[in-house]
C-alpha positions as CSV (number, residue, x, y, z in Angstrom):
1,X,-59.5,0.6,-122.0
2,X,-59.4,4.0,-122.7
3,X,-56.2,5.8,-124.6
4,X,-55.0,8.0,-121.9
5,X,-53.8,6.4,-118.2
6,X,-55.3,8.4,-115.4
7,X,-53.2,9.5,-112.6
8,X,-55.0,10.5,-109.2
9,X,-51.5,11.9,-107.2
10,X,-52.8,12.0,-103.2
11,X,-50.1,14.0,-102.1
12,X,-49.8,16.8,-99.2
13,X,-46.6,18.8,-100.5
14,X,-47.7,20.8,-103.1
15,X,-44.2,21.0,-104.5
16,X,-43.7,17.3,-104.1
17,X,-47.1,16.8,-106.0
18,X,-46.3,19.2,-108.9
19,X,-42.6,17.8,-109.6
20,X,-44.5,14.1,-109.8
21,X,-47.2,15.4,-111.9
22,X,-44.0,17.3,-114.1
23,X,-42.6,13.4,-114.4
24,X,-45.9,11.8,-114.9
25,X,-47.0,14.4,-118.5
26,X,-43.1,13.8,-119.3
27,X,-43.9,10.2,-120.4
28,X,-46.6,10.2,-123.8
29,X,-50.2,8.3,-122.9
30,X,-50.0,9.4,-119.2
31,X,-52.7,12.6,-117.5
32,X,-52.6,13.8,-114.2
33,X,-56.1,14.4,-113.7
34,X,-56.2,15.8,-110.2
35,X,-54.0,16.2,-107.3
36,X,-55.2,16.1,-103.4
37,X,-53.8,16.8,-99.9
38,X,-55.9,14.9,-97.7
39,X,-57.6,11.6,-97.9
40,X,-61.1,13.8,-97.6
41,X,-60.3,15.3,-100.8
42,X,-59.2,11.9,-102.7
43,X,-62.6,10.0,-101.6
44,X,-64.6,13.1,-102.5
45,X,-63.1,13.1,-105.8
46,X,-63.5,9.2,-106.5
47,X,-66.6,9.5,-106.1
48,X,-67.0,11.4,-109.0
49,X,-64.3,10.5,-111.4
50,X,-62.8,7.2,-112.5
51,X,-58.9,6.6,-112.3
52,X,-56.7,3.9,-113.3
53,X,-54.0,4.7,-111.2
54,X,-52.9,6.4,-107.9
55,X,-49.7,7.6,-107.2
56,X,-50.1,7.8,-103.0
57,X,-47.8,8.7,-100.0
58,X,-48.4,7.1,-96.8
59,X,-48.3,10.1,-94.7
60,X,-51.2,12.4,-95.5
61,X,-52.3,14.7,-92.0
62,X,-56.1,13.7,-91.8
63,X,-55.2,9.8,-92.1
64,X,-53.6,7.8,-89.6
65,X,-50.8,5.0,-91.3
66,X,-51.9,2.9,-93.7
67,X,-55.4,3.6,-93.2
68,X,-56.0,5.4,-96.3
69,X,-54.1,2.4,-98.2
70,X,-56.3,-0.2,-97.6
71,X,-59.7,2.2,-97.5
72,X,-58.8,2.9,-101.1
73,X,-58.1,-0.7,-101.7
74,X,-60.7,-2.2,-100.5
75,X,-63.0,0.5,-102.1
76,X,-61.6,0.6,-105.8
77,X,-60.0,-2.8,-106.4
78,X,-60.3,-2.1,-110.1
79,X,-57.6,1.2,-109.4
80,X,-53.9,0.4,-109.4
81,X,-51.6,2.0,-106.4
82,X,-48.0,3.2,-106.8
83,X,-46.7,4.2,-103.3
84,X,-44.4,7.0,-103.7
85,X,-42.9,8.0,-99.9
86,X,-40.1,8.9,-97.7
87,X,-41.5,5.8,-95.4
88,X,-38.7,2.6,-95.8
89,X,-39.8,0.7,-92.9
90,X,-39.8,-3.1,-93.8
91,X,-43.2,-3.5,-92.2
92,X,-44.7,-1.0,-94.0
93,X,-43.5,-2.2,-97.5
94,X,-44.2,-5.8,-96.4
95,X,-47.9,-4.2,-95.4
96,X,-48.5,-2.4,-98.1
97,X,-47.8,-5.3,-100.8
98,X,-50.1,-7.5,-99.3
99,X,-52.1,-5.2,-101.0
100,X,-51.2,-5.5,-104.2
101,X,-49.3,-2.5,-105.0
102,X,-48.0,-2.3,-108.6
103,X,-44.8,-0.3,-107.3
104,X,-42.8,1.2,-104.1
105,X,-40.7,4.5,-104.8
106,X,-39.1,5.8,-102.1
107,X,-38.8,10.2,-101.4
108,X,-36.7,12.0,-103.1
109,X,-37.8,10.7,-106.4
110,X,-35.1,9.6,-108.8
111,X,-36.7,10.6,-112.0
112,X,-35.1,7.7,-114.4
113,X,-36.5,5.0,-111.2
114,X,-39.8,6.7,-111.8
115,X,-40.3,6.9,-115.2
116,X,-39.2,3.1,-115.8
117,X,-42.1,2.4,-113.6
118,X,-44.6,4.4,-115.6
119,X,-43.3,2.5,-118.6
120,X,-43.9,-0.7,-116.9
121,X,-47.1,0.0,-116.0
122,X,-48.5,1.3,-119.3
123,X,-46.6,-1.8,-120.9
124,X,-48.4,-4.7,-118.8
125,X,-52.0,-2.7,-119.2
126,X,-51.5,-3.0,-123.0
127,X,-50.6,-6.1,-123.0
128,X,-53.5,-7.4,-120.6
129,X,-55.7,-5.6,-122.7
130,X,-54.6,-8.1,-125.6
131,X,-55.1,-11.4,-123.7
132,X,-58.1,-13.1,-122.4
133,X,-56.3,-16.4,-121.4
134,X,-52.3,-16.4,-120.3
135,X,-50.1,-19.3,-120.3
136,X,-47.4,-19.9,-117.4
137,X,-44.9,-17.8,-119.2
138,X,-47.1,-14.5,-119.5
139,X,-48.0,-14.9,-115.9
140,X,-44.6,-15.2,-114.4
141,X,-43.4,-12.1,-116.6
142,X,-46.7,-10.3,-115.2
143,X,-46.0,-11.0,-112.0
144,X,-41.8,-10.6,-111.9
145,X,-42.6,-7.3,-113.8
146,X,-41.0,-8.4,-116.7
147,X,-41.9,-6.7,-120.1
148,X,-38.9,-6.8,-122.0
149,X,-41.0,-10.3,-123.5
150,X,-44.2,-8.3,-124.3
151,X,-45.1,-7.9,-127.5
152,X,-44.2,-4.7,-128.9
153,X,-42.2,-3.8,-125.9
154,X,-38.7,-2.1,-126.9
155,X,-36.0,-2.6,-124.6
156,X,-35.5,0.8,-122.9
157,X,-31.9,1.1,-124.1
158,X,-32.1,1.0,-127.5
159,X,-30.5,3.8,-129.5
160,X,-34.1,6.3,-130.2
161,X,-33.5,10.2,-130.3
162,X,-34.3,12.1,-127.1
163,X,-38.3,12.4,-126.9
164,X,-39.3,9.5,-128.9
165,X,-40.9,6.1,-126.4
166,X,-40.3,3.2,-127.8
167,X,-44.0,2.7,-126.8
168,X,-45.3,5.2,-128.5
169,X,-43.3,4.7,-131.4
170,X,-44.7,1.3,-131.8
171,X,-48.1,2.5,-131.1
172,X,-48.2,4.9,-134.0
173,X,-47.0,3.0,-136.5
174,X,-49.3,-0.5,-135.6
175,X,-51.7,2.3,-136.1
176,X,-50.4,3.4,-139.5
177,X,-50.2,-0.6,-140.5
178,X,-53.8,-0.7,-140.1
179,X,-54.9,-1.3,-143.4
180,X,-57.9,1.0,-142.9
181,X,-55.7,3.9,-142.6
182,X,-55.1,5.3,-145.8
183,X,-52.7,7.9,-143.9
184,X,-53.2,10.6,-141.0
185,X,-52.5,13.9,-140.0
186,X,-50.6,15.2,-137.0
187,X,-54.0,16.6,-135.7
188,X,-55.7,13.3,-136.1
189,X,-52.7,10.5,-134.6
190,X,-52.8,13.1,-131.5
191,X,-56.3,12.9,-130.8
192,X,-56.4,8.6,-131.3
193,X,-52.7,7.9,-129.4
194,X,-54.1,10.8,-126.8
195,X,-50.8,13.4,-127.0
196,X,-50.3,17.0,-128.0
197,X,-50.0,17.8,-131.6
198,X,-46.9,18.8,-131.7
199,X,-45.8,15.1,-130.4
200,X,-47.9,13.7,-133.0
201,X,-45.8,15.4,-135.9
202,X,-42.3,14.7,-134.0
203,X,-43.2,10.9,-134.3
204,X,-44.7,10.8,-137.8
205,X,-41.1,13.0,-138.9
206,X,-39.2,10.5,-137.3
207,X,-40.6,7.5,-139.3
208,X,-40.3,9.7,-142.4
209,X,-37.0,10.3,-141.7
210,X,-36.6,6.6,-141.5
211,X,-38.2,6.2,-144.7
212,X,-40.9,3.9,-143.4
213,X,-43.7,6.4,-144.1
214,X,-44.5,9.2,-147.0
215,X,-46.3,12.6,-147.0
216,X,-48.4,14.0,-149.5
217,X,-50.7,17.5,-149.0
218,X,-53.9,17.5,-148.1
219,X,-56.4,20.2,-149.3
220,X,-59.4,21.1,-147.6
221,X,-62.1,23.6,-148.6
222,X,-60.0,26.6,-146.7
223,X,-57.0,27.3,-144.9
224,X,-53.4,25.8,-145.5
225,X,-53.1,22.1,-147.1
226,X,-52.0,19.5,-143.9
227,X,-49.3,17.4,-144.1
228,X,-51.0,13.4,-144.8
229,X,-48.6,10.9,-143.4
230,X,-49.0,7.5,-145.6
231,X,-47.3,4.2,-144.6
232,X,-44.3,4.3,-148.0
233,X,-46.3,0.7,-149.0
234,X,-49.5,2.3,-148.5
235,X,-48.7,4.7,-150.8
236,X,-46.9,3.0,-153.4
237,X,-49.9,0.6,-153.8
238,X,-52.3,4.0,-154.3
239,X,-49.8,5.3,-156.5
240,X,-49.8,2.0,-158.6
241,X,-53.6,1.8,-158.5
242,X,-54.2,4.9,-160.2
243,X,-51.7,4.2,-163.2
């Protein structure tokens, strides 16, 4: 499973397309990759790129109905499908999770509604990603969408500062608990946890801040020294070692 989620957005309003591409980049792990106006241009481009997911509304001008729904179903089963449309027909919903849609999200987009889903979504594929067998328990909370019992999964409304994902957050520091990391640079955590660099640092500050991690300079053969970021027990041992 690779580090960054996908997102194919098959959408025929291009302003429509960019403000859910705006809320997709807002949550950390997430890419837009491509957006499309016409089922034409979505097959063309699946063709030649993998996805993981595919944020689609129901009425796109060269498809009729659900048409393109079940095409791209049927065609890439291993792609999920987040239906995101002004279309609240009961037969249409009812249609369309037959399917298997992950989610439903009805036009105009409330952004909280929206970005709960994405959280949802990136939560389960983690944890699937851990599991090869799953007892009744796991199942039912797969299937009810209910991750507040996944490991590592924060409840959303705990008290974190603006811009920090309790997802994330976990994700860099099980990465700073490895005990093959020594300790990491901004550059580096944003290149393995797949975000900018500058979202790297504000997460490695934080957990200095909360005095779970230390930072020491490191020099390098030109240029300015970077800031290391060791896990505080991490370093203490190294510090301890060398006296």
């Amino acid at each position: 499973m690779r580090k960054q989620i996908h997102v194919l957005i098959i959408e025929d309003d291009f302003r429509v397309a960019a403000i859910n591409k705006q809320f997709v980049e807002q949550i950390d792990g997430y890419r837009v990759v491509k957006s499309v106006k016409t089922g034409k241009e979505a097959y063309q481009y699946l063709q030649m790129t993998e996805v993981d997911l595919i944020l689609l509304d129901i009425y796109i001008p060269d498809v009729e109905g659900l048409d393109l729904f079940w095409n791209l179903r049927s065609k890439y089963k291993a792609v999920d499908i987040v239906i995101v449309s002004a279309a609240a027909e009961a037969n249409i919903v009812e249609d369309v999770l037959r399917g298997g849609i992950f989610d439903y999200i009805i036009k105009p987009v409330d952004a909280n509604r929206f970005a709960e889903m994405l959280r949802r979504y990136q939560e389960r594929r983690r944890f699937l990603a851990t599991k090869e067998i799953l007892n009744q328990q796991e199942i039912d909370d797969v299937i009810q969408k209910n991750t507040s019992n996944f490991p590592n999964a924060k409840k959303r409304n705990s008290e974190l500062p603006k811009g920090i994902d309790p997802i994330t957050l976990q994700e860099v520091t099980n990465l700073l608990e490895d005990k093959q990391v020594k300790g990491i640079t901004a550059v580096d955590l944003s290149e393995q946890i797949g975000t900018s660099r500058s979202t790297a640092r504000r997460y490695l500050e934080y957990l200095v801040s909360l005095k779970k991690i230390k930072t020491t300079l490191l020099y390098g053969n030109v240029g300015r020294p970077e800031r290391l970021y060791v896990l505080r027990e991490t370093y203490e041992q190294n510090v301890t070692n060398k006296n």
